[in-house]
C-alpha positions in Angstrom: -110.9 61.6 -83.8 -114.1 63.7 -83.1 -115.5 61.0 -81.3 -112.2 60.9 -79.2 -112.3 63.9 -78.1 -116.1 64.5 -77.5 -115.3 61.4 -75.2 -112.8 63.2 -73.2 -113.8 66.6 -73.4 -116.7 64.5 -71.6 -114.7 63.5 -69.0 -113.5 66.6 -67.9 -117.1 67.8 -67.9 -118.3 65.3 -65.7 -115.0 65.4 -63.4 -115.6 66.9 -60.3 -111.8 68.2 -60.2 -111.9 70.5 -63.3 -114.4 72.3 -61.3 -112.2 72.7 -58.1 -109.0 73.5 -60.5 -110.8 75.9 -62.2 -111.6 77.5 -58.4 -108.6 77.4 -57.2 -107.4 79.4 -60.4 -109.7 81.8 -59.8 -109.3 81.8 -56.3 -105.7 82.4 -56.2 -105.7 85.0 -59.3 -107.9 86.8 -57.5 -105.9 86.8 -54.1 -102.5 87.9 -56.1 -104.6 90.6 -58.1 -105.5 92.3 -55.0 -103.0 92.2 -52.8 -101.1 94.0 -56.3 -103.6 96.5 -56.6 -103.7 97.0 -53.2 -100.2 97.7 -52.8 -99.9 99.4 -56.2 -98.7 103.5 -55.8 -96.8 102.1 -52.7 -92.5 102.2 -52.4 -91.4 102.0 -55.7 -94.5 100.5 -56.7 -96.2 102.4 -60.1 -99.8 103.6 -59.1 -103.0 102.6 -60.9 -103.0 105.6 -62.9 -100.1 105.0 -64.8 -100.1 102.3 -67.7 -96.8 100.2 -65.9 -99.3 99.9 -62.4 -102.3 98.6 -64.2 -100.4 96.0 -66.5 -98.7 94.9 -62.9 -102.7 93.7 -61.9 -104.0 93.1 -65.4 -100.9 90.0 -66.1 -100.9 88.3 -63.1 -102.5 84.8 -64.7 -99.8 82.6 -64.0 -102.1 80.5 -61.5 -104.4 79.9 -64.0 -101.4 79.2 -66.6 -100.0 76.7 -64.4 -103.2 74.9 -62.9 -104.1 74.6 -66.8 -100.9 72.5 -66.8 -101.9 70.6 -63.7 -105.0 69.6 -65.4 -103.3 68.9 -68.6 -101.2 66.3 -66.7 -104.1 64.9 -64.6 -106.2 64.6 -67.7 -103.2 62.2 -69.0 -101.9 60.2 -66.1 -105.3 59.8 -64.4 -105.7 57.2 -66.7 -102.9 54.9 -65.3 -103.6 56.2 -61.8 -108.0 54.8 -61.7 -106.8 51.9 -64.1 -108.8 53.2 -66.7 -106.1 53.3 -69.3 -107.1 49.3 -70.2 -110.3 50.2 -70.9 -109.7 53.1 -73.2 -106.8 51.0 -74.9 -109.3 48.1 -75.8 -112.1 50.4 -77.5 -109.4 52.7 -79.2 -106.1 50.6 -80.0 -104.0 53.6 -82.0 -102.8 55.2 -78.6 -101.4 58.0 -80.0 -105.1 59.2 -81.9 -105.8 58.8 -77.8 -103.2 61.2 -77.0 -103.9 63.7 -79.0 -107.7 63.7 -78.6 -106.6 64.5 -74.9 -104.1 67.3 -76.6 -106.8 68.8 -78.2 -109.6 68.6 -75.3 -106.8 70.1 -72.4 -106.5 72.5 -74.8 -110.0 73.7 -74.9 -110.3 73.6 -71.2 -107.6 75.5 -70.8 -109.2 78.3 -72.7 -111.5 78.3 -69.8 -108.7 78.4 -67.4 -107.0 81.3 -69.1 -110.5 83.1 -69.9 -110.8 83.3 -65.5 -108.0 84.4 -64.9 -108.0 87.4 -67.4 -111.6 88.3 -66.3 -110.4 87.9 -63.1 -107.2 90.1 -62.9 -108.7 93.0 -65.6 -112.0 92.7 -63.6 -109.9 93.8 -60.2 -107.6 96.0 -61.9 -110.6 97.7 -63.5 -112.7 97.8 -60.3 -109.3 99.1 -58.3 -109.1 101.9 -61.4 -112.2 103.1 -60.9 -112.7 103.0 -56.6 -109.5 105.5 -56.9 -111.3 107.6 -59.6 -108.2 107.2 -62.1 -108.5 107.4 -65.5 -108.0 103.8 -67.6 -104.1 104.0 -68.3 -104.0 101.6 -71.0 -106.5 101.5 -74.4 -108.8 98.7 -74.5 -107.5 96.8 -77.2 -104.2 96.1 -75.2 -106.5 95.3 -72.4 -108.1 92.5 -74.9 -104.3 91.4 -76.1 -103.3 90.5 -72.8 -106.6 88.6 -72.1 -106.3 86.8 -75.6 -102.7 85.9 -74.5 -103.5 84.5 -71.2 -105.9 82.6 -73.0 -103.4 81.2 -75.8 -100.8 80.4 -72.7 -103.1 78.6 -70.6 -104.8 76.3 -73.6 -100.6 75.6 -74.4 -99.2 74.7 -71.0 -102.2 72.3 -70.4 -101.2 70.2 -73.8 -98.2 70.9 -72.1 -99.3 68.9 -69.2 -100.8 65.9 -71.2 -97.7 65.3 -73.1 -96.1 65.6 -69.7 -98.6 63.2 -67.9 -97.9 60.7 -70.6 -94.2 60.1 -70.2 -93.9 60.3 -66.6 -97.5 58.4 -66.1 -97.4 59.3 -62.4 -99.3 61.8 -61.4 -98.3 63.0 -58.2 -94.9 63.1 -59.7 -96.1 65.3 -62.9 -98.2 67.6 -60.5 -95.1 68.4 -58.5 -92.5 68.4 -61.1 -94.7 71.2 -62.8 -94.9 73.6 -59.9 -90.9 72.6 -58.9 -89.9 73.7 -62.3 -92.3 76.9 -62.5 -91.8 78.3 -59.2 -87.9 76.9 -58.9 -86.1 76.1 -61.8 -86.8 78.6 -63.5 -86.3 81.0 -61.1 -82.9 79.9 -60.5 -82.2 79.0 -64.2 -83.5 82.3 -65.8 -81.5 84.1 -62.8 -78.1 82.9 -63.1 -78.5 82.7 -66.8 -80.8 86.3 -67.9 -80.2 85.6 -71.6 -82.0 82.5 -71.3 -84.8 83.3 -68.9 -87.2 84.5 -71.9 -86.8 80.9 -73.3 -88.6 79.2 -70.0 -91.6 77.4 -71.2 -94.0 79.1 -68.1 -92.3 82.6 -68.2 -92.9 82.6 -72.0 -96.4 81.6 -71.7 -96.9 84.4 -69.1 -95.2 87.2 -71.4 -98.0 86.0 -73.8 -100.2 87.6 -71.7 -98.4 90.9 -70.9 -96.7 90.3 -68.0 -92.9 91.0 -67.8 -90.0 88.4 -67.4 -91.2 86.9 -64.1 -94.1 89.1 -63.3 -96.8 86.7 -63.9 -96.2 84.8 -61.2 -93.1 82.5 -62.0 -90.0 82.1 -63.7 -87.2 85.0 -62.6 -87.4 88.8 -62.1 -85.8 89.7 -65.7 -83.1 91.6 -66.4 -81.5 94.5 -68.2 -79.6 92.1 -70.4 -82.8 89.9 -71.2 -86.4 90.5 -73.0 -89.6 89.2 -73.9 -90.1 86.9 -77.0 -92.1 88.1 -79.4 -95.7 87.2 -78.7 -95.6 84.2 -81.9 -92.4 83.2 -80.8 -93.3 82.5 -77.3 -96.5 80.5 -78.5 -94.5 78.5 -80.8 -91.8 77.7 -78.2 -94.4 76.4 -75.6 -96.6 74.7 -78.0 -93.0 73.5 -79.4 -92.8 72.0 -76.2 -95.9 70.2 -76.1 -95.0 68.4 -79.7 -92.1 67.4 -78.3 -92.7 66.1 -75.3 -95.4 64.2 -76.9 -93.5 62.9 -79.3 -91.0 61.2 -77.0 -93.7 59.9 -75.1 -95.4 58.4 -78.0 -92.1 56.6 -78.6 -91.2 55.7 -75.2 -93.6 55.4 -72.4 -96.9 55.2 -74.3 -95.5 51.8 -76.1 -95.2 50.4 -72.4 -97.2 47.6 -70.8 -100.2 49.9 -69.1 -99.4 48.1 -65.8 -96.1 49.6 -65.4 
C-alpha cells in the first residue's frame, strides 16, 4: 500500500495540472478575499474591526475546497481518460488497494490545497486589519481553527472527488457535476429546504473552516431555522461521503471492463 501511494502521490508531483489547480485556488481565494475586505464596513456589511467582518475574509476557502475535489476526481478518472488505467491494473491487480492509495494521496494534496487558501484569506484579512490600523478582532487560536478546518475540508472533498472520479469514470462529466452541485444544487436544495442545508457535503466542509451556512463560497445563504454542524460532525459527514461513494464504486463501476 506504501508503494501505491508513493506511486501516485508521484504522479501528482510530476503532473503539470496540480500546479495550475493549486494556482487557480489561490488565485481565485485571493480575488474573493479582497473584493470582501474591500467591501467590508460597507451597507450592511460588518467592518474589519469587528470579529463578524474579519471571519467574513478569513472563511472564504471554498475555491480551494472545491478545486481540491476537482483534483480528487481528475486524479481518479484521468486514468480511463490517457488509457493508463490498463497499465496500472496489470502491475497492481486488487483495484480497490489502487483506489484507496489514490484516497489517501488526494487526500494529502488537498492539505496543500486547503493550507493556500487559509494563508491566503487570513494573509489578506490580516494585511486589510492592519492598512486600516484596527485592532485583530478575533484571538489567534480561532484564527488557527479555521485554517486547520479549511485544511480538514479540502484533504475530505478531494477523497471526495476520487470516489467520485471512479464511478462516473468521465472526467469532464465529474468536473462539472462537482461545480453544478456546489454552486446549484445546493443552493437551491439547502434554500427551499433550510433544515437540511447544514447536511450539504460542500457547505459542511466550508463550516469546517468557519464560514457560515453558505458564506464560503457555495451551498445557500442559511437561515434562522438552520445551523452549523458541529465541526466532528461535519468531517464525518463529508468523509462519510467519500466511503460511500467509494464503496459503490468498488462494487459497480470499478468491476467494469476498463474500456468502457
Amino acid at each position: 500500500m506504501t508503494r501505491l501511494v508513493r506511486i501516485e502521490l508521484l504522479k501528482l508531483r510530476t503532473t503539470r495540472l496540480t500546479y495550475g489547480l493549486l494556482a487557480l485556488a489561490a488565485a481565485l481565494t485571493a480575488l474573493d478575499a479582497v473584493l470582501r475586505a474591500a467591501r467590508a464596513g460597507h451597507g450592511k456589511l460588518a467592518p474589519l474591526s469587528t470579529a463578524t467582518g474579519l471571519i467574513s475574509v478569513l472563511t472564504v476557502t471554498g475555491f480551494a475546497m472545491i478545486i481540491a475535489c476537482v483534483l480528487g476526481v481528475t486524479v481518479s478518472s484521468g486514468e480511463f481518460r490517457h488509457q493508463t488505467a490498463t497499465l496500472t491494473y496489470l502491475e497492481f491487480p486488487r483495484r480497490s488497494r489502487v483506489l484507496v492509495a489514490k484516497l489517501i494521496a488526494a487526500a494529502l494534496v488537498g492539505l496543500v490545497f486547503g493550507t493556500i487558501g487559509s494563508a491566503v484569506t487570513t494573509g489578506i484579512g490580516l494585511a486589510f486589519v492592519a492598512g486600516h490600523g484596527y485592532p485583530i478582532a478575533l484571538a489567534g487560536t480561532t484564527i488557527a481553527r479555521y485554517a486547520a478546518g479549511a485544511v480538514l475540508g479540502a484533504a475530505l472533498l478531494a477523497a471526495v472527488g476520487v470516489a467520485l472520479g471512479t464511478l462516473v469514470r468521465a472526467q469532464l462529466g465529474a468536473v462539472i457535476g462537482v461545480f453544478a452541485w456546489a454552486v446549484f444544487v445546493e443552493s437551491i436544495v439547502g434554500g427551499l429546504f433550510n433544515t437540511v442545508g447544514p447536511y450539504l457535503p460542500f457547505t459542511a466542509a466550508t463550516t469546517l473552516a468557519g464560514s457560515r451556512l453558505g458564506g464560503g463560497g457555495f451551498g445557500y445563504s442559511g437561515s434562522s431555522s438552520a445551523t452549523a454542524l458541529p465541526f466532528a460532525a461535519a468531517a464525518v459527514l463529508v468523509a462519510g461521503l467519500a466511503i460511500v461513494l467509494s464503496l459503490i464504486a468498488s462494487r459497480t463501476s470499478l468491476r467494469h471492463d476498463i474500456a468502457r
